[in-house]
Steps between C-alpha positions, in 0.01 A plus 500: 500500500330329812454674808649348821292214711574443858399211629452434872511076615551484895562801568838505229464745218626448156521780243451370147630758249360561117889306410401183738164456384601527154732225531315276709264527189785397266626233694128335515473553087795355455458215742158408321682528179781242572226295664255495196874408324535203655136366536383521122860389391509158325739234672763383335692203676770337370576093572797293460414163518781263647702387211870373428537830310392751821672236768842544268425837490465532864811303565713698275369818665543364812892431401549847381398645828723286688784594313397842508513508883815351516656754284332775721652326787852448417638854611330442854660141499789689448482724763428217764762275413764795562339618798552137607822471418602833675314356827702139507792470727828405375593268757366158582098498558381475879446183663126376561363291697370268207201327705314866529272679226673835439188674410281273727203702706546320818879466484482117516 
């Protein structure tokens, strides 16, 4: 098909074979293609103007994904609460100092 190029840039050499060259030549068509595509296409936008239909709309969407999340959630809820229960002592909790911040940085 094409005969091989070799190309010399600082003193690196790159061997282009017929195959490279050949795609190289696709890849630009095809590029110029998908470009042309998208400059001579019309635009075609779509608005929703703020009304009481799209802000029920949005709240009942809204309320499906909530409850959709909490039904994904439930089996890791799950799992917590009887990891938590398997960590709890049976005895009498630990005495603490009340006036201190259990998680404080400084330890005040």
């Amino acid at each position: 098909m094409f005969s091989d190029q070799v190309i010399t840039i600082a003193g690196r050499t790159i061997t282009l074979t017929g195959h490279d060259i050949f795609m190289i030549i696709v890849s630009l068509v095809f590029g110029v293609i998908f470009w042309a595509a998208l400059y001579f296409s019309r635009k075609r936008v779509v608005l929703l103007k703020k009304s009481r239909v799209t802000d029920d709309l949005t709240f009942e969407l809204s309320r499906i994904a909530d409850a959709l999340e909490r039904i994904a959630n439930r089996p890791a809820d799950r799992a917590i609460a009887s990891a938590v229960a398997r960590q709890l002592p049976t005895g009498p909790p630990p005495r603490t100092n009340s006036k201190s911040t259990v998680y404080s940085l400084f330890g005040r």
